[in-house]
C-alpha positions in Angstrom: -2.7 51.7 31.7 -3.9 48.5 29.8 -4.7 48.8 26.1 -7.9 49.0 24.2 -9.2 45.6 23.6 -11.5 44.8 21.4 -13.1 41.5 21.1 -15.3 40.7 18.1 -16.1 37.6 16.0 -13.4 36.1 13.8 -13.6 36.9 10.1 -12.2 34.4 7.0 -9.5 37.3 6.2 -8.3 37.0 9.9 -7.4 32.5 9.4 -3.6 33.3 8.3 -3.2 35.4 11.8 -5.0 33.3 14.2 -2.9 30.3 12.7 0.3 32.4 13.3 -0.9 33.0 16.8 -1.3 29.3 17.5 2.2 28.8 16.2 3.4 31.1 18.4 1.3 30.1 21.2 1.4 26.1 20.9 4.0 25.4 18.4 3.9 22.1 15.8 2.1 19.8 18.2 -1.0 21.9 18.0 -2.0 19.1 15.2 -2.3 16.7 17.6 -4.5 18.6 19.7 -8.3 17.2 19.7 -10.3 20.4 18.3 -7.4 20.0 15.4 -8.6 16.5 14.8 -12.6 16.9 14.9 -12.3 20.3 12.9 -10.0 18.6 10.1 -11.5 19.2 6.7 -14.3 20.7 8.3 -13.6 24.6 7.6 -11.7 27.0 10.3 -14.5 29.4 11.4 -18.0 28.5 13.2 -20.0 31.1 13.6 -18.9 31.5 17.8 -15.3 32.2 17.4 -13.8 35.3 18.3 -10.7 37.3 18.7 -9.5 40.0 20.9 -7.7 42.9 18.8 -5.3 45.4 19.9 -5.5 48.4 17.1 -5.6 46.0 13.7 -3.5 43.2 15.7 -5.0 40.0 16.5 -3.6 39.3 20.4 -6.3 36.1 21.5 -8.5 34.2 19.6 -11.2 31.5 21.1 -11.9 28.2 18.2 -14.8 26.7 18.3 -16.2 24.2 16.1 -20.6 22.7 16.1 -20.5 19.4 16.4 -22.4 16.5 16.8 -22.4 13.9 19.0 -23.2 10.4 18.9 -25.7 11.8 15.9 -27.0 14.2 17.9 -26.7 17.7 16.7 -27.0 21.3 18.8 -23.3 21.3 20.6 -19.9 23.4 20.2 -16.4 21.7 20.8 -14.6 25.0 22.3 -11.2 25.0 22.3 -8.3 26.0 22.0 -7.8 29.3 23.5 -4.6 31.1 22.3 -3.1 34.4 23.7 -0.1 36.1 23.1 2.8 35.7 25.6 2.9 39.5 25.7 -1.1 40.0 26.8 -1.6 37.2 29.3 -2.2 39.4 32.3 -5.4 41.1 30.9 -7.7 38.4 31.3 -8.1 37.6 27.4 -8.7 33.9 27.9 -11.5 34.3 30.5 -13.5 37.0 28.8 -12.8 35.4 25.1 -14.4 31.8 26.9 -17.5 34.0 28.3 -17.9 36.0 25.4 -17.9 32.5 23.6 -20.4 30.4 25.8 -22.7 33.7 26.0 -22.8 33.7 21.7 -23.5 30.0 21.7 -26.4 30.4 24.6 -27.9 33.0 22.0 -27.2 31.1 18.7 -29.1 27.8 20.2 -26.4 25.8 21.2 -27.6 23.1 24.0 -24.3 21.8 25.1 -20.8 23.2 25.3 -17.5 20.5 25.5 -13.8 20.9 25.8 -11.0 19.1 27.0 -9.2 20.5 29.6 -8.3 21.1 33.1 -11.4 21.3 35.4 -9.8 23.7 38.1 -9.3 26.1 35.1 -12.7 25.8 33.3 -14.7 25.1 36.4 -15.3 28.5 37.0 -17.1 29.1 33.6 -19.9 26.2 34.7 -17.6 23.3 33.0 -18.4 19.8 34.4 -16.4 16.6 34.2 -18.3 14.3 31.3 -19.0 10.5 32.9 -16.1 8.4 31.4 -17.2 6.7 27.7 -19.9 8.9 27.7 -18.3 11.6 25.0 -15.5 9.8 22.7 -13.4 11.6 20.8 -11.0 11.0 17.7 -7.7 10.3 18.6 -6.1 9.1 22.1 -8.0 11.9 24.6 -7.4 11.4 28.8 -11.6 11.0 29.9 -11.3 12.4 32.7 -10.7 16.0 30.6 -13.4 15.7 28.8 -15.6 19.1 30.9 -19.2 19.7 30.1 -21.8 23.2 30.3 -24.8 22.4 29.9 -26.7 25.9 27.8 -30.1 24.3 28.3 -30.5 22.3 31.6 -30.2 18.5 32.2 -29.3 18.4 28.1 -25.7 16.1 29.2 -27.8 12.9 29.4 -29.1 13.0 25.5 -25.7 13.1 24.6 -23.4 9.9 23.8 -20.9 8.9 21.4 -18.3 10.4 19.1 -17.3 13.5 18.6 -18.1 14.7 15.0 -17.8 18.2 13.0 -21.1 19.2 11.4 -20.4 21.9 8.3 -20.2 25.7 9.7 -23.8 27.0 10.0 -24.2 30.7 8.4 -25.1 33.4 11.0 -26.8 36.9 9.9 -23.0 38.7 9.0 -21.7 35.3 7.8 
């Protein structure tokens, strides 16, 4: 019998856990991971990201950060997802990414990027970015750099670097 999950949107009093979980999850190179980079100094919560509770314990949590890109405004860097060792077989990841891209289609957001593995994130609509299209800080393979388009054909009006714009307030913020 699988436990009662619930997933809801991350709260400032629940930082110090989902750091812990990334700890345990990705250990001290985590820093030099790319959403680290373009969210440094910028805050730790947008107004997208979630975790996925057990009782009052934090188990997954999805990051996401609004960015802009190239100056233009209206996307979400998502990334990274983190789940515990010990809930991995319950699907956490894929439902904390759809829960994710379904709160950033309803919040406004045009355009979704991550870096990552395309035979992973395929399946959520993630498509490879054109090399030197998308740039982000820090040494990042192009051909990871994955794409979803929330508002069709949107890819094309954005080009450049990768930048953090401040956390936008939502209604409960």
């Amino acid at each position: 019998m699988s436990p009662s999950i619930v997933i809801r949107k991350a709260h400032p009093e629940d930082i110090v856990e989902i750091s812990k979980l990334h700890a345990r999850v990705f250990g001290p190179g985590r820093f030099a991971r790319s959403a680290y980079r373009v969210r440094e100094g910028k805050g730790h919560l947008s107004r997208f990201c979630l975790v996925a509770c057990i009782g009052n314990e934090i188990v997954a949590s999805i990051r996401t950060t609004e960015i802009a890109i190239g100056g233009t405004k209206g996307a979400l860097l998502l990334g990274p997802v983190a789940v515990d060792s010990d809930h991995r077989s319950f699907g956490l990841g894929s439902k904390l990414i759809t829960a994710a891209l379904e709160a950033a289609r309803n919040g406004g957001t045009k355009l979704v990027v991550l870096v990552g593995d395309q035979p992973y994130y395929g399946r959520f609509g993630f498509k490879p970015v054109p090399p030197g299209q998308i740039v982000f800080p820090g040494p990042v393979n192009p051909f990871r750099i994955l794409a979803h388009e929330l508002e069709p054909d949107t890819l094309p009006k954005y080009r450049g670097l990768v930048v953090a714009e401040p956390p936008a307030k939502s209604a409960d913020n």
